[in-house]
C-alpha positions as CSV (number, residue, x, y, z in Angstrom):
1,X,121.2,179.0,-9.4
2,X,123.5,182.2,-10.1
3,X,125.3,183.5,-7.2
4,X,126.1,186.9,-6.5
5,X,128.4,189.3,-4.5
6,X,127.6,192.7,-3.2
7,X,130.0,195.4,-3.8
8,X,128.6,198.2,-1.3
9,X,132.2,198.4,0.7
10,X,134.1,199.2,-2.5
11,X,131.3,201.4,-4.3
12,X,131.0,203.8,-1.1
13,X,134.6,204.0,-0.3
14,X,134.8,205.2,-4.2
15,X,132.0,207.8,-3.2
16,X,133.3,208.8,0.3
17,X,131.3,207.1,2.6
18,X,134.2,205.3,4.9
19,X,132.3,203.0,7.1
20,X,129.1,200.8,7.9
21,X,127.7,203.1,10.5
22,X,128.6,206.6,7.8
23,X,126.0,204.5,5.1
24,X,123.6,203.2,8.2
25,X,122.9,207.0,8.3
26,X,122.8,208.0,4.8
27,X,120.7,205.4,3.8
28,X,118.4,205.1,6.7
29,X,118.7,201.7,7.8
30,X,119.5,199.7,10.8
31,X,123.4,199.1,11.5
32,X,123.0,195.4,11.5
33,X,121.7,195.2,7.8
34,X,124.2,197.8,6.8
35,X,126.5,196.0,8.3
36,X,126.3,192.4,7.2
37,X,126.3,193.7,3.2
38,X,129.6,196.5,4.3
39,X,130.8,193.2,5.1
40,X,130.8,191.9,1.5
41,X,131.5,188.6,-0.1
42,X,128.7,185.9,-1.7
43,X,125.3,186.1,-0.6
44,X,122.3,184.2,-0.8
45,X,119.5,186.8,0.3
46,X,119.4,190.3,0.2
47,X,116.4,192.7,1.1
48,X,115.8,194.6,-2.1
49,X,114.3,197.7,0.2
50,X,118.0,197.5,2.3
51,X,119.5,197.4,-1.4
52,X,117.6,200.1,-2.9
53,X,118.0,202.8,-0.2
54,X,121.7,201.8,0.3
55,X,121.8,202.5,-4.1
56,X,119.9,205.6,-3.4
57,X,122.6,207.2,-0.9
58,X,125.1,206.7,-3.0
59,X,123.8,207.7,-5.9
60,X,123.8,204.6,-7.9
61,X,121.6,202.1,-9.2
62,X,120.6,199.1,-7.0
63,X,122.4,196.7,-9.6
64,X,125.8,198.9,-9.5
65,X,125.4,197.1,-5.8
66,X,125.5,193.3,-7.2
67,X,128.2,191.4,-9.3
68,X,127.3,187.7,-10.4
69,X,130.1,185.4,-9.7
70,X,128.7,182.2,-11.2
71,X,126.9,179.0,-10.5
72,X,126.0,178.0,-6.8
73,X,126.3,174.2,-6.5
């Protein structure tokens, strides 16, 4: 199974957008699903509607959001 990392942190620091609660807004979310992907790192589950809107706010595709980092064991 491929794992993957989000990169929202880094992507909307490069755009301007300086915390989780500044993209909560912009993308229209709550702050607890903004903030567990601000947060960063490997995931296992992502909700691709939370994924797209956050893409959408700052003006990049969805995938610009994910890096794959390998295999999971």
């Amino acid at each position: 199974m491929m794992a993957l990392e989000v990169r929202i942190r880094e992507i909307a620091q490069s755009k301007g957008v300086r915390n989780a609660s500044e993209l909560q807004r912009k993308a229209g979310l709550t702050y607890p699903q903004t903030a567990r992907l601000w947060q960063g790192g490997e995931i296992t589950e992502v909700n691709l509607r939370a994924l797209v809107a956050i893409a959408k706010a700052l003006g990049v595709s969805a995938k610009d959001l994910l890096v794959e980092t390998g295999e999971t064991p």
